[in-house]
C-alpha positions as CSV (number, residue, x, y, z in Angstrom):
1,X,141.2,112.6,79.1
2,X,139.8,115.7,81.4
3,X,138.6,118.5,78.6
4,X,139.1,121.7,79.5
5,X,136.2,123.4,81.3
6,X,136.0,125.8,78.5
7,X,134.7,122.9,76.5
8,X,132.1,121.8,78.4
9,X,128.5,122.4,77.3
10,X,126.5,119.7,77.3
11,X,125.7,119.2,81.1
12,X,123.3,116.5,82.8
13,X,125.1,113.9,81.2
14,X,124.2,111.0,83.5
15,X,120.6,111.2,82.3
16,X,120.8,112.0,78.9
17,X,123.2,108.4,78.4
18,X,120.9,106.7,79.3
19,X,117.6,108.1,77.0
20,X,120.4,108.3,74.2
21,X,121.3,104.8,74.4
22,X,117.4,103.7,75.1
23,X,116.3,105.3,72.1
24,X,119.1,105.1,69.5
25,X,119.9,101.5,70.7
26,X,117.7,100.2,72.5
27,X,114.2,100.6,70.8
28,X,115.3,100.0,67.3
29,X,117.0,96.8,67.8
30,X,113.5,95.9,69.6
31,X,111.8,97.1,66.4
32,X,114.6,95.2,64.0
33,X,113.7,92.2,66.1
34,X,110.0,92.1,65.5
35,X,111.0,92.6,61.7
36,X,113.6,90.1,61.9
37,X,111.0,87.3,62.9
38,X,108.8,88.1,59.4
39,X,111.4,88.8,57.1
40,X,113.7,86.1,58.1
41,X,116.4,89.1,57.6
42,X,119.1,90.2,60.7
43,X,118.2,92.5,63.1
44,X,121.4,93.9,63.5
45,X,121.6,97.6,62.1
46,X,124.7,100.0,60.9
47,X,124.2,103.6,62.9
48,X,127.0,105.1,62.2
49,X,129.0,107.8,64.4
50,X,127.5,106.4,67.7
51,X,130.7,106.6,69.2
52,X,130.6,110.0,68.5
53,X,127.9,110.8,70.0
54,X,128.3,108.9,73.2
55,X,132.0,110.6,73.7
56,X,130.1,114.1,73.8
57,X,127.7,112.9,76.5
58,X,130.4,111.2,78.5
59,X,132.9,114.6,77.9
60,X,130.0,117.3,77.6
61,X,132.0,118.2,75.3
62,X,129.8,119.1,71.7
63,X,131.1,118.2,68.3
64,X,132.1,119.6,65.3
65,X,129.3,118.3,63.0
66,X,132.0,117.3,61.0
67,X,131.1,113.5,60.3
68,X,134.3,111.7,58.5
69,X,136.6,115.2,57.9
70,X,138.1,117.5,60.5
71,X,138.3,116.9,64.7
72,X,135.5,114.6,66.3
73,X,135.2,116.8,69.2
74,X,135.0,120.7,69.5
75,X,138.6,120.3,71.9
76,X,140.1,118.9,68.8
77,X,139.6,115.2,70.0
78,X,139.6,112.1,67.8
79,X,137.3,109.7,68.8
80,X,138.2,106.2,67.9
């Protein structure tokens, strides 16, 4: 998929992966760990719409705010 340039707004996308993923993914499953070890509990945590999120940076194209209802993506894209 190529969106259309008309669609593109989110723009350094390279950089802003990577602090995405460090602190939505990385850091708190490092946090959930530390727990994990005193609660005996999994570290493993639902955030939901990440998908989402990383299809915007990857596309710089924004989304709809939409969550479950209506398009994923302001091009009218699902993202699965």
């Amino acid at each position: 998929m190529v969106p259309s340039q008309q669609h593109l707004k989110i723009s350094d996308n390279t950089k802003l992966i990577e602090q995405f993923l460090e602190e939505v993914i990385v850091k708190p499953k490092t946090t959930l760990k530390k727990w994990s070890k005193i609660t005996n509990q999994t570290p493993a945590v639902k955030l939901g719409y990440i998908g989402q999120h990383l299809a915007s940076l990857i596309t710089g194209v924004p989304g709809t705010g939409s969550g479950a209802r209506g398009d994923d993506l302001e091009d009218s894209s699902e993202v699965k």
